[in-house]
FIMIVEX-367805 format. One record per residue: residue in three letters; x, y, z of N, C-alpha, C in turn. Coordinates in Angstrom, 3 decimals, decimal comma, m for minus. Each point is the difference from the previous one (the first is absolute). Layout:
<ketors>
KETOR  rest      n.xx      n.yy      n.zz     ca.xx     ca.yy     ca.zz      c.xx      c.yy      c.zz
KETOR   ALA         X         Y         Z         X         Y         Z         X         Y         Z
...
</ketors>
This chain:
<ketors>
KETOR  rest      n.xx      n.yy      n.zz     ca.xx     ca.yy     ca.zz      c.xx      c.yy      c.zz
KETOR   UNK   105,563     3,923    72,278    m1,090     0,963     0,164    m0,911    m0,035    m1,232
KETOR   UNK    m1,257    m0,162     0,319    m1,140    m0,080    m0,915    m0,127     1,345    m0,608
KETOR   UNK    m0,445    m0,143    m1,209    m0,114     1,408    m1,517    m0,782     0,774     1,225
KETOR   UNK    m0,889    m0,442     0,391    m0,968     1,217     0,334     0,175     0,313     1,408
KETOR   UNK     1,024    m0,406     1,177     0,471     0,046     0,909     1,275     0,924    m0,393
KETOR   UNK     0,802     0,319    m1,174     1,087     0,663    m0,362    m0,642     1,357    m0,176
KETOR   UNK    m1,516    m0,243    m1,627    m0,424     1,484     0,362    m0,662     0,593     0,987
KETOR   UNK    m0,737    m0,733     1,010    m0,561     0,911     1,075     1,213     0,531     1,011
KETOR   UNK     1,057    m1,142     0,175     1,366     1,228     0,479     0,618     1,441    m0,812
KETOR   UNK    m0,138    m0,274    m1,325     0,612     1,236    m0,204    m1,042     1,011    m0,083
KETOR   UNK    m1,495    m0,486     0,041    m0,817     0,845    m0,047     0,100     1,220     1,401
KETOR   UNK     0,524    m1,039     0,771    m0,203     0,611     1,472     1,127     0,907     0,228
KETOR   UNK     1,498    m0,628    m0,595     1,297     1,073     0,032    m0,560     1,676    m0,637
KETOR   UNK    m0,649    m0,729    m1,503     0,031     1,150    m0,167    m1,506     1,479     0,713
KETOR   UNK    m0,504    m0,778     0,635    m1,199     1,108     0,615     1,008     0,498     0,798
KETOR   UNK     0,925    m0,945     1,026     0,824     0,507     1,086     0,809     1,032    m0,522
KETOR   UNK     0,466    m0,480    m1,021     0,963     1,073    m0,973    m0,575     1,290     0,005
KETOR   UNK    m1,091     0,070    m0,671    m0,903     1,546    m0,398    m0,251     0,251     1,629
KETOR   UNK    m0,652    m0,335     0,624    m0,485     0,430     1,446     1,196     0,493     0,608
KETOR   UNK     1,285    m0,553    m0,302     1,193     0,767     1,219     0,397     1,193    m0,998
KETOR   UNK     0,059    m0,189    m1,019    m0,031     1,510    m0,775    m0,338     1,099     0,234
KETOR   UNK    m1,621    m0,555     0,026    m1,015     1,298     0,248     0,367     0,711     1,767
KETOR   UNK     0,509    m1,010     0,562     0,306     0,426     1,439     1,341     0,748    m0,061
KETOR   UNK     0,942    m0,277    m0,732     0,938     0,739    m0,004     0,415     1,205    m0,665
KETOR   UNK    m1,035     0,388    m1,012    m0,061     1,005    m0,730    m0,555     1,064     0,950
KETOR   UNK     0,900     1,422    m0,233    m0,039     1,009     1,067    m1,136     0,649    m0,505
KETOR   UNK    m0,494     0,933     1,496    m1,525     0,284    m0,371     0,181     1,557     0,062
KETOR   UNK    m0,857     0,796    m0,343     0,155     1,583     0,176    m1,565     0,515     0,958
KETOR   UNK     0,016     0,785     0,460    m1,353     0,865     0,452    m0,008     1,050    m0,026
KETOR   UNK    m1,220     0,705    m1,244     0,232     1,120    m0,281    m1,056     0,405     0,343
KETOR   UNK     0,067     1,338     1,049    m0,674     0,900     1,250    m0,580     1,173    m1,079
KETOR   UNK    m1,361    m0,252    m0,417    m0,343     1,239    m0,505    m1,092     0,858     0,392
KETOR   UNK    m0,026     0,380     1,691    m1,212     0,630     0,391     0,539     1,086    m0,217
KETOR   UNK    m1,166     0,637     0,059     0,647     1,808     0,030    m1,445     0,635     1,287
KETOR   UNK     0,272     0,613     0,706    m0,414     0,894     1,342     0,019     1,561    m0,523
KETOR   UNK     0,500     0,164    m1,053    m0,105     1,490    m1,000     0,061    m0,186    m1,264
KETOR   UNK     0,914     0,848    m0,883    m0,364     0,124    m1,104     0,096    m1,351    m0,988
KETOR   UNK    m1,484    m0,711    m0,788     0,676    m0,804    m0,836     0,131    m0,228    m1,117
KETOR   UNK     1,450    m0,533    m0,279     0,253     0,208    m1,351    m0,622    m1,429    m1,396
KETOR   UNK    m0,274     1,053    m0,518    m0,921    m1,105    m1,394     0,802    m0,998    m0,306
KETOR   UNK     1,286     0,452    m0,313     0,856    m0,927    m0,570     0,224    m1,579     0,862
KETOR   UNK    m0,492     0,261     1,682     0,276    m0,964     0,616    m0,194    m1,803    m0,843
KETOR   UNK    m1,340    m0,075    m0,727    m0,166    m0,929    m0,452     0,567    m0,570    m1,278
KETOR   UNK     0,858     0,953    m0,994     0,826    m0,021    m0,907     1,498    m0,645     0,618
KETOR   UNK     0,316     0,598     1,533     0,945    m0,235     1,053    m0,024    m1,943    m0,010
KETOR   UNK    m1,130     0,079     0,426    m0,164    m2,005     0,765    m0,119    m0,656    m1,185
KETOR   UNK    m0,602     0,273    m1,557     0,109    m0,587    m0,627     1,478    m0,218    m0,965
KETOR   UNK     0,889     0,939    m0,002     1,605    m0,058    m0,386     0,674    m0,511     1,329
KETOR   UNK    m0,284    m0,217     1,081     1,120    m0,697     1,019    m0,805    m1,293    m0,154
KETOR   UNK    m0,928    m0,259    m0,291    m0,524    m1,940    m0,523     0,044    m0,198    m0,980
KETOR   UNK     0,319     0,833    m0,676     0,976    m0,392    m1,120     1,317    m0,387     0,110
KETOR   UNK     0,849     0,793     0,504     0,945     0,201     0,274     0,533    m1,458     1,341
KETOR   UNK    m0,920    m0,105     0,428     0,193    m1,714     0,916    m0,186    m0,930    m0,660
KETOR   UNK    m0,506     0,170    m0,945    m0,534    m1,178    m0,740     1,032    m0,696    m1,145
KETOR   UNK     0,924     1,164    m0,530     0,698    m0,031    m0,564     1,349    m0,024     0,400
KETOR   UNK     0,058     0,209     1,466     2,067    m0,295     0,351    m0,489    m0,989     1,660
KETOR   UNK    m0,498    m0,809    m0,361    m0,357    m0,919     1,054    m0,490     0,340     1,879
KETOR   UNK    m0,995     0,938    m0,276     0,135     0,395     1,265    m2,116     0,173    m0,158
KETOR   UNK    m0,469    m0,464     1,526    m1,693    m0,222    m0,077    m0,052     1,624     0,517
KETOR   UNK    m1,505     0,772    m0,069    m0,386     1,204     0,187    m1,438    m0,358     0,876
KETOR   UNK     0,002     0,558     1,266    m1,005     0,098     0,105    m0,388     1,626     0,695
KETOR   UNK    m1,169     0,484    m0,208    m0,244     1,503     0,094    m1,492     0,074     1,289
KETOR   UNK     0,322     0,828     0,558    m0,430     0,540     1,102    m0,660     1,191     0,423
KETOR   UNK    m1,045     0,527     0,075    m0,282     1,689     1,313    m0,212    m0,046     1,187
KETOR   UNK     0,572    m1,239     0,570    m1,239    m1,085     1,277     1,306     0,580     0,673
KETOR   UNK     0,359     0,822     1,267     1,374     0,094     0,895     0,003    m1,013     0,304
KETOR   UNK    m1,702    m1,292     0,900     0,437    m0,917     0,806     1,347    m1,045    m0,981
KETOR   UNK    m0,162     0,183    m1,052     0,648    m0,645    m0,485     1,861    m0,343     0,491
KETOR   UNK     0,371     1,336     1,127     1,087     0,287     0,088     0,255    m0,555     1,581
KETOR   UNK     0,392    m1,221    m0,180     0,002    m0,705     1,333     1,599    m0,437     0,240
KETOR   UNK     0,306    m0,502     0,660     1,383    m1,203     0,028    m0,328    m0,971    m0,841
KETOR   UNK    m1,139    m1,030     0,272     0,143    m0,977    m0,547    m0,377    m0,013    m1,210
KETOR   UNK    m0,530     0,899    m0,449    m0,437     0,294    m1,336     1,127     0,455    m1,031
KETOR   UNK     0,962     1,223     0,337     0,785     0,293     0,051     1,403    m0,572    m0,454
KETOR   UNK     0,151    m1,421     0,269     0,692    m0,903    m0,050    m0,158    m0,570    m1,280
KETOR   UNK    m0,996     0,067    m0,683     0,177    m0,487    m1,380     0,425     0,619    m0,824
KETOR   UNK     0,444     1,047    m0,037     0,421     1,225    m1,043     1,658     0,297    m0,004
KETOR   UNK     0,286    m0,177    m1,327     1,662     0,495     0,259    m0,224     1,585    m0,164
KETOR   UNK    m0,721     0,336    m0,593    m0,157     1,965    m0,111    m1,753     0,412     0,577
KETOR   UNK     0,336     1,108     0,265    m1,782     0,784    m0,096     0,401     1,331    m0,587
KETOR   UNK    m1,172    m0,111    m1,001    m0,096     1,072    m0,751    m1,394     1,377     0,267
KETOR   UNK     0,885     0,709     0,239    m1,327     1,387     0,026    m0,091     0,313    m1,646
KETOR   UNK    m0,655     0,124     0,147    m0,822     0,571    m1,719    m0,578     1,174     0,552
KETOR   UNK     0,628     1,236    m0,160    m0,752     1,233     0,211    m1,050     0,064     1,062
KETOR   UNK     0,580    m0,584     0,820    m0,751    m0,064     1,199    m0,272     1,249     0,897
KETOR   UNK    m0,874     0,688     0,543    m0,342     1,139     0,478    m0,546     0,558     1,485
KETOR   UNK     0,410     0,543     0,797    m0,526     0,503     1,312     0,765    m1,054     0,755
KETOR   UNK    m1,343    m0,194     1,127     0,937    m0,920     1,433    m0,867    m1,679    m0,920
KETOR   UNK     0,747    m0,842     0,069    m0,390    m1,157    m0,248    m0,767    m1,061     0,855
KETOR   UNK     1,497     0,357     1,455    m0,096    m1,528     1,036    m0,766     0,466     1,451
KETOR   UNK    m0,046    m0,752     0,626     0,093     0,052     1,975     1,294    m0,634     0,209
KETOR   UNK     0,272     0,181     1,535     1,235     0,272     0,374     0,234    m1,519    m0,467
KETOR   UNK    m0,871    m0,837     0,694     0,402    m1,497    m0,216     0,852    m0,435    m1,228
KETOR   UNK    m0,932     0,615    m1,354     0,069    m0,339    m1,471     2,200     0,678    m0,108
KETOR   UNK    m0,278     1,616     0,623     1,260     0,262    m0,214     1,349    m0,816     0,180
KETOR   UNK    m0,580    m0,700     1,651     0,888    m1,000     0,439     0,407    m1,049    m0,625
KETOR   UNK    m0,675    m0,592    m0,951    m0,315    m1,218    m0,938     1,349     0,566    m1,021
KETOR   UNK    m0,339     1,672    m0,318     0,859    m0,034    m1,467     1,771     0,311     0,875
KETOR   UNK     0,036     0,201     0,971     0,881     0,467     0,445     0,902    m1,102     0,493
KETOR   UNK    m0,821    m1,129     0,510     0,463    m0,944     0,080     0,871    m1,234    m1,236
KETOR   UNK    m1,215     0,166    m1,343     0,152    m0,726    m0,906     1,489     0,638    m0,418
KETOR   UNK     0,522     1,494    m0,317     1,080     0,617    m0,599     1,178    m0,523     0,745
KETOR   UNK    m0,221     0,046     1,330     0,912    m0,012     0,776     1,054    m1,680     0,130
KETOR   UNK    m1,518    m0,872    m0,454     0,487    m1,183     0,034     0,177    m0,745    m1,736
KETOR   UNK     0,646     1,129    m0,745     0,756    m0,017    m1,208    m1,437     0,335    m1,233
KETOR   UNK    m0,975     0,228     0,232    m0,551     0,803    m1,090     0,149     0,369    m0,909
KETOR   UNK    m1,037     0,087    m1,261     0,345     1,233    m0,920    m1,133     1,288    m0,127
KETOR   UNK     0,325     0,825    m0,308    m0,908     1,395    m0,235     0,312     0,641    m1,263
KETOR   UNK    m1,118     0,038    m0,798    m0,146     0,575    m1,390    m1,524     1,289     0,553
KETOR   UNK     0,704     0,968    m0,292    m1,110     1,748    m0,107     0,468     0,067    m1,205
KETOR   UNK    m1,539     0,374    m0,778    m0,415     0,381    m1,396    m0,634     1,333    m0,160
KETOR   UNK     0,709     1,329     0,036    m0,850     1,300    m0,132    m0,315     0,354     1,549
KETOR   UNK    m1,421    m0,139    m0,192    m0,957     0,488     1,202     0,428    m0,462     1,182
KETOR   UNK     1,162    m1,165     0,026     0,007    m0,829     0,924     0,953     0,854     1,140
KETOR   UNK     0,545     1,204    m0,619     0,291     1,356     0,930    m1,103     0,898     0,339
KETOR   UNK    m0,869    m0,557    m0,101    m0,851     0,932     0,014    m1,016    m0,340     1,384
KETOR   UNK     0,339    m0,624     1,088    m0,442    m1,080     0,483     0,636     0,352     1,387
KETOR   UNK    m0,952    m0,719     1,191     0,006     0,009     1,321     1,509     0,616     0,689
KETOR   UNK    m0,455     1,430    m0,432     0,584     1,214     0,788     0,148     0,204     1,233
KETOR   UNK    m0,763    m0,990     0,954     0,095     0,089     1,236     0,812    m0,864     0,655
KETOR   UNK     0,748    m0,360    m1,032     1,007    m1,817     0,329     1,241     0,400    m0,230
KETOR   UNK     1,312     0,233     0,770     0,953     0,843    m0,528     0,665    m1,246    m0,097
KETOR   UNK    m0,248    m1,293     0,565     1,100    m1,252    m0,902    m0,167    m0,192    m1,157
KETOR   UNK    m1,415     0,457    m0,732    m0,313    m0,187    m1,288     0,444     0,817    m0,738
KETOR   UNK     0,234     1,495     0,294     0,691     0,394    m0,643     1,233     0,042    m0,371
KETOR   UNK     1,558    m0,904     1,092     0,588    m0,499    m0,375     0,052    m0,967    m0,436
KETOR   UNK    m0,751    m0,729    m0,131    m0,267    m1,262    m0,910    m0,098     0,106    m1,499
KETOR   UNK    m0,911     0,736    m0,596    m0,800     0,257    m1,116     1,599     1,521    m0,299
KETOR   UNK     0,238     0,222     0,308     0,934     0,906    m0,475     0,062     2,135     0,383
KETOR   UNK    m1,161    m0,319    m0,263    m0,600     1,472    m0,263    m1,510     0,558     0,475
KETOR   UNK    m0,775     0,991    m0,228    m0,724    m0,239     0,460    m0,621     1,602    m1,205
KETOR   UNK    m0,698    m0,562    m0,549    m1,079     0,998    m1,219    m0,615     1,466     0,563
KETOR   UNK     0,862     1,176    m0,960    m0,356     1,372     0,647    m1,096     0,454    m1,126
KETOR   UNK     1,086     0,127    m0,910    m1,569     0,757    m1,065     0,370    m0,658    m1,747
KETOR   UNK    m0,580     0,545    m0,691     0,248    m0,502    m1,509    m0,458     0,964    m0,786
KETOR   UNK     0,805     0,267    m1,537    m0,354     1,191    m0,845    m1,047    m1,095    m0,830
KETOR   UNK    m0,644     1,105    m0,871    m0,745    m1,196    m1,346     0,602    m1,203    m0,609
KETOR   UNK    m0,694    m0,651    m0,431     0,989    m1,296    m0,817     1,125     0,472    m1,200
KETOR   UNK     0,880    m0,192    m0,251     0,091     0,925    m0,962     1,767    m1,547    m0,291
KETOR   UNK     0,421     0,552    m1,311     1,545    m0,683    m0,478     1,145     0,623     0,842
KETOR   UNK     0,862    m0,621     0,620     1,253     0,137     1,099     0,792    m1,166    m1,001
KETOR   UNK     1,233     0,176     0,436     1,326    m0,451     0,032     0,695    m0,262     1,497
KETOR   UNK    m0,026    m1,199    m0,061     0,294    m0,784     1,130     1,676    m0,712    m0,027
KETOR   UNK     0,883     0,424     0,499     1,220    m0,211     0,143    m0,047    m1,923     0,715
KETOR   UNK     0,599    m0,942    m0,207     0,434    m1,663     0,666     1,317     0,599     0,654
KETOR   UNK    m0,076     0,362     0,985     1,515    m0,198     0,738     0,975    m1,406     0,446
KETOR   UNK    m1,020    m0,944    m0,135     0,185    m1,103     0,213    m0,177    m1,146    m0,639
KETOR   UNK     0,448    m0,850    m0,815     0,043    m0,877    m1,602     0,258    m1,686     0,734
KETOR   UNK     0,428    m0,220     1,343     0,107    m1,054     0,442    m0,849    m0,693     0,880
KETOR   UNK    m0,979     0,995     0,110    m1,371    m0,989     0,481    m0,954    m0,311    m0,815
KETOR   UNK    m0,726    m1,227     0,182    m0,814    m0,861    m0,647    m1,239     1,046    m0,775
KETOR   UNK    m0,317     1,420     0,781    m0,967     0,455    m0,563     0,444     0,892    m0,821
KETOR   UNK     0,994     0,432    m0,025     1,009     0,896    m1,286     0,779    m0,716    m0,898
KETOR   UNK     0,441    m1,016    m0,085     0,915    m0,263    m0,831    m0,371    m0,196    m1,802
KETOR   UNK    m1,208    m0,086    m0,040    m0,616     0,618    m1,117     0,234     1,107    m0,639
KETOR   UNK    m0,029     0,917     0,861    m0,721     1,178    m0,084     1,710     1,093    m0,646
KETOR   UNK    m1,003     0,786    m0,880     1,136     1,087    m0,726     0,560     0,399     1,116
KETOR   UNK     0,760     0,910    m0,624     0,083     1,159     1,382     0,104     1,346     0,346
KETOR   UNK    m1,090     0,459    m1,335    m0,855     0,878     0,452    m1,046    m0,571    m1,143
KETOR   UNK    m1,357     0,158     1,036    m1,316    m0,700    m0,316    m1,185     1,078     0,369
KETOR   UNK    m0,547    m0,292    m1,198    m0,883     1,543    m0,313    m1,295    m0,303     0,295
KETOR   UNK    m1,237    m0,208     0,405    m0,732    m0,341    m0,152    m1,198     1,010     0,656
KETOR   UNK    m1,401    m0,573     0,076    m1,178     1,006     0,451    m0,346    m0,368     1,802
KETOR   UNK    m0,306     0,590     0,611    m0,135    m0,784     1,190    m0,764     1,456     0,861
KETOR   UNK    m0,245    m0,664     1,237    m0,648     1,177     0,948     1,220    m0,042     1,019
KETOR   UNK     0,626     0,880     0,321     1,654     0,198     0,204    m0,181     0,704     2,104
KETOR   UNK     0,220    m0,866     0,763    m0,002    m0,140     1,286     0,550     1,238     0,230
KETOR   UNK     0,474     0,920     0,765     0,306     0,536     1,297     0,147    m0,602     1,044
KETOR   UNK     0,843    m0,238     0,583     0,117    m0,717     1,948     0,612     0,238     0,701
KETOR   UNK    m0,297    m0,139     1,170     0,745     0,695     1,218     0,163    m1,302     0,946
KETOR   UNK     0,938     0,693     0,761     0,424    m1,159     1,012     0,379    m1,327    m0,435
KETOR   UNK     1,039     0,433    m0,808     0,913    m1,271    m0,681     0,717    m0,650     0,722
KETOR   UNK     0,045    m0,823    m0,129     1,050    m1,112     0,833     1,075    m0,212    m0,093
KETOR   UNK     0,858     0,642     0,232     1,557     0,300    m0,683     0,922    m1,012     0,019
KETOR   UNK    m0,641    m1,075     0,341     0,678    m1,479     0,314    m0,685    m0,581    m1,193
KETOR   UNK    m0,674     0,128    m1,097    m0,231    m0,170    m1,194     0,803    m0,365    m1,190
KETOR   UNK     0,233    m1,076    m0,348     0,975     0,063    m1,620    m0,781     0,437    m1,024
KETOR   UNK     0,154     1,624    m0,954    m0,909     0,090    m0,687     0,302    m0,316    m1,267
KETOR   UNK    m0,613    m0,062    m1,268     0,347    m1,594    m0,922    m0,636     1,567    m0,742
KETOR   UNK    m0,720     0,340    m0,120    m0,574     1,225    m1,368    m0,237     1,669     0,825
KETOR   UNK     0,291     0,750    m0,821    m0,558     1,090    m0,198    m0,352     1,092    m0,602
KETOR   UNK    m0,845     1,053     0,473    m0,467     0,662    m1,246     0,696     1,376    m0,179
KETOR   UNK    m0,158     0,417    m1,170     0,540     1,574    m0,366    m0,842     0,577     0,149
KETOR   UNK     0,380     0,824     0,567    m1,509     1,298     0,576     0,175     1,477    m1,247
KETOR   UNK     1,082    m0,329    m0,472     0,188     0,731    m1,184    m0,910    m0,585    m1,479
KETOR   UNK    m0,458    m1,063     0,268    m0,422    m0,473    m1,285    m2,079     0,177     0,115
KETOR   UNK    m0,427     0,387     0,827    m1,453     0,218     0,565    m0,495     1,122     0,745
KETOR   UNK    m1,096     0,570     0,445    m0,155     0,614     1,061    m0,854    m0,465     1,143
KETOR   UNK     0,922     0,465     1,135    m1,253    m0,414     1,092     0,640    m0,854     1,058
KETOR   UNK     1,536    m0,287    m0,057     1,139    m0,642     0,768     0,540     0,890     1,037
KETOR   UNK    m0,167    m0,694     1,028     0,057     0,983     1,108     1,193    m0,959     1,700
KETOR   UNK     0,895    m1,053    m1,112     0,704    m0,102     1,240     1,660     0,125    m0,372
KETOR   UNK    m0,293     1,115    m1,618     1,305     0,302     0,026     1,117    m0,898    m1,315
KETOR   UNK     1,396     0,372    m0,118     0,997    m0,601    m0,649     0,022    m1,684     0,778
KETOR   UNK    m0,313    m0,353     0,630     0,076    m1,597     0,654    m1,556    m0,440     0,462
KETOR   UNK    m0,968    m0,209    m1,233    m1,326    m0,713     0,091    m0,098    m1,258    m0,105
KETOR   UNK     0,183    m0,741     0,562    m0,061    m1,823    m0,259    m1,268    m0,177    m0,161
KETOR   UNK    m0,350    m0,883    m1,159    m1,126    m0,597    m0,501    m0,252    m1,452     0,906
KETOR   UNK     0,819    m0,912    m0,087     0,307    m1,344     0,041     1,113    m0,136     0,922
KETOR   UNK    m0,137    m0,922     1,105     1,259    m0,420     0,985    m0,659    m1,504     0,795
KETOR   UNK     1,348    m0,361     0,711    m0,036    m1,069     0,349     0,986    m0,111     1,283
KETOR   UNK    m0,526    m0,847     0,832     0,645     0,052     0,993    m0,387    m1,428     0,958
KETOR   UNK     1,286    m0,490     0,589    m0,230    m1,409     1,280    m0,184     0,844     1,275
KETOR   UNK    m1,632    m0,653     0,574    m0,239     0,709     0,768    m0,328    m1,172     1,294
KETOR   UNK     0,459     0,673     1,221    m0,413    m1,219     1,525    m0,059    m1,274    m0,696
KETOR   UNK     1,146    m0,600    m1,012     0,037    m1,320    m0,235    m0,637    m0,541    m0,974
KETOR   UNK    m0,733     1,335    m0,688    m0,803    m0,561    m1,380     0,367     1,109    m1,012
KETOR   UNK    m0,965     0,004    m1,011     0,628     0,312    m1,379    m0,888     0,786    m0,480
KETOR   UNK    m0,030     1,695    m0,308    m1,036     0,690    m0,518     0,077     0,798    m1,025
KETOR   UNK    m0,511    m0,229    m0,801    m0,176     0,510    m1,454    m0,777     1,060    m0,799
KETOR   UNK     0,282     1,446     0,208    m1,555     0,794    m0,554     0,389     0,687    m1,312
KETOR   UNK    m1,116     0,501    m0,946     0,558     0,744    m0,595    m1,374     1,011    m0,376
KETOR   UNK     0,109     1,044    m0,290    m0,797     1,245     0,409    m1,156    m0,116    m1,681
KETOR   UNK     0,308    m0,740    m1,303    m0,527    m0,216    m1,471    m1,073    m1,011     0,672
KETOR   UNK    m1,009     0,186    m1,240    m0,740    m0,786     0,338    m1,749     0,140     0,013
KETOR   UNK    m0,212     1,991    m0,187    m1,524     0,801     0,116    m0,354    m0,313    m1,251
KETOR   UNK    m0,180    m0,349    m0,972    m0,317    m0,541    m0,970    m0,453    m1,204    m0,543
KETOR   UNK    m1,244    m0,024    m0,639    m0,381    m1,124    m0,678     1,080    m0,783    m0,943
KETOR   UNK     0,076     1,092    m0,772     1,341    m0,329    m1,004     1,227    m0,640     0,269
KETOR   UNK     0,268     0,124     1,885     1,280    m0,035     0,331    m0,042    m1,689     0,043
KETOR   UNK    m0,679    m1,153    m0,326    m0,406    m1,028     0,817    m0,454    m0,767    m1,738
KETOR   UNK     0,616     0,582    m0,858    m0,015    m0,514    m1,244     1,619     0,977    m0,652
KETOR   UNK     0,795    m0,011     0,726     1,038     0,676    m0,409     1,421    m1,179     0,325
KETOR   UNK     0,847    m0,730    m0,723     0,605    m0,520    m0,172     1,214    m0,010     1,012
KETOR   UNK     0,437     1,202    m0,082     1,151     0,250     0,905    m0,548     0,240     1,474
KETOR   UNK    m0,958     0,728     0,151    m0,611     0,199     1,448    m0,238    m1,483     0,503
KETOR   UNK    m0,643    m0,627    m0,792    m0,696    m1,028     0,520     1,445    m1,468     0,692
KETOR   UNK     1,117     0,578    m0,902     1,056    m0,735     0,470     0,720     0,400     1,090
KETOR   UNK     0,029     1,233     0,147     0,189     1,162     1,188    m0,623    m0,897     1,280
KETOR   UNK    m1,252    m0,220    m0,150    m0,732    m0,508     1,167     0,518    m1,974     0,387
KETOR   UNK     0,103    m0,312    m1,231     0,072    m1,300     0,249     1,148     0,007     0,661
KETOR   UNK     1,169     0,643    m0,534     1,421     0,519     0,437    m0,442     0,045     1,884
KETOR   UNK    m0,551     0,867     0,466    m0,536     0,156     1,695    m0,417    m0,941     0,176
KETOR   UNK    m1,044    m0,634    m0,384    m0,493    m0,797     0,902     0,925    m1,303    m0,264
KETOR   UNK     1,150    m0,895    m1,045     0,772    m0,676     0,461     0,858     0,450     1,246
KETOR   UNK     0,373     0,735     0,046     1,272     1,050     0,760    m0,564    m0,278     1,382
KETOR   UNK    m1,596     0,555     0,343    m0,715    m0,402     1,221    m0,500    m1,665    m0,124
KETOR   UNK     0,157    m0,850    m0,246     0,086    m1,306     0,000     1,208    m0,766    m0,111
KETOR   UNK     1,286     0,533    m0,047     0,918    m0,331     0,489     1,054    m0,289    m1,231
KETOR   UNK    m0,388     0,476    m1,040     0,524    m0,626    m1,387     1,344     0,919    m0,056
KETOR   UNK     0,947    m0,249    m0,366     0,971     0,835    m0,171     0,361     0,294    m1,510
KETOR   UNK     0,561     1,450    m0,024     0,242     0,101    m1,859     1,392    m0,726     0,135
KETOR   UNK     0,256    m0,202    m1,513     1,481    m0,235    m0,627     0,459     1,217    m0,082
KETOR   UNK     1,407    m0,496     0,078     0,941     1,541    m0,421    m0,053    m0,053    m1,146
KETOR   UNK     0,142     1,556    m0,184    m0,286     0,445    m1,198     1,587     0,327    m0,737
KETOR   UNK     0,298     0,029    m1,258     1,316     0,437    m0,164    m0,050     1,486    m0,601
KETOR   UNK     1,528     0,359     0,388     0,355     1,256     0,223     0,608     0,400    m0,915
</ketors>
């Protein structure tokens, strides 16, 4: 084999090389319309999860378009992410698309608002976990980790203090694993009691859903541990499993 017949082969292995890469590297879609209230922080939101892809091998691409929510579209994503997403989003079609995608092993990451969201969809609200009643001022809480063996806690102290705009919700999904919660003794304005879950997780119709209630903040999206909190979900909804942790 001729010098320059050797390098135009490996020239070619290696494009093939990078090109099946880029195809095999898992993709995310993060859903950030809002139909009500929206939150500022959203764009502080998309710029720490492309970060956050960029840095543990995973592509980001971001969205307000529903058509976007098809089957075949659908199919490229190991997770979809709501980013404080707000009101009714889809048509029935679009619903069918996400209902379909979960069902046929999915992932689902809700960020905040993302309870806050198409109230008229009661699979979504078992999906997404919960569903957003009211909220006191922003103010410092103490947030209990009940749970240290999933990917989005195992960081995390266990009790974690921080500033946040602190959920209320109703119509919980009691088929939920909840991974954090808050002390209603440590704030005012907590209104679901001695058992408030912040953060839970749950395998749902064959897929994998991940929410956690942090997140109303600019600040929250330059915060170290939160921001691992999230990466923690959205592996978990892409299929990544944690290590055990020792005891």
């Amino acid at each position: 084999m001729s010098k320059k017949l050797a390098f135009f082969t490996l020239l070619i292995l290696a494009f093939v090389a990078i090109s099946f890469n880029r195809v095999a590297k898992p993709r995310v879609l993060v859903m950030t319309k809002t139909a009500g209230f929206y939150h500022a922080s959203i764009p502080k939101g998309v710029e720490a999860i492309q970060k956050l892809g960029a840095e543990n091998g995973f592509d980001v691409d971001v969205t307000k378009d529903s058509s976007m929510f098809t089957d075949k579209n659908l199919k490229k994503y190991a997770a979809i992410i709501f980013l404080s997403t707000t009101g009714t989003l889809f048509n029935e079609d679009q619903k069918a698309a996400v209902q379909k995608y979960i069902r046929g092993g999915g992932g689902f990451v809700g960020i905040h608002a993302a309870a806050d969201t198409e109230y008229g969809w009661p699979w979504y609200n078992k999906l997404v976990g919960a569903w957003f009643a009211s909220h006191p001022k922003q103010q410092i809480a103490k947030l209990i980790v009940k749970d240290k063996d999933h990917l989005s806690t195992q960081h995390l102290p266990g009790i974690w203090e921080r500033k946040d705009e602190w959920y209320n919700f109703k119509d919980i999904n009691p088929d939920v694993k909840t991974l954090i919660t808050i002390d209603e003794k440590s704030y005012e304005g907590g209104k679901n009691g001695d058992f408030h879950p912040m953060a839970w997780y749950h395998n749902f119709e064959g897929g994998r859903a991940f929410y956690t209630g942090l997140g109303h903040t600019d600040e929250s999206y330059t915060e170290p541990l939160f921001l691992k909190h999230v990466l923690g979900g959205i592996q978990y909804a892409m299929g990544i499993k944690a290590k055990a942790t020792k005891k």
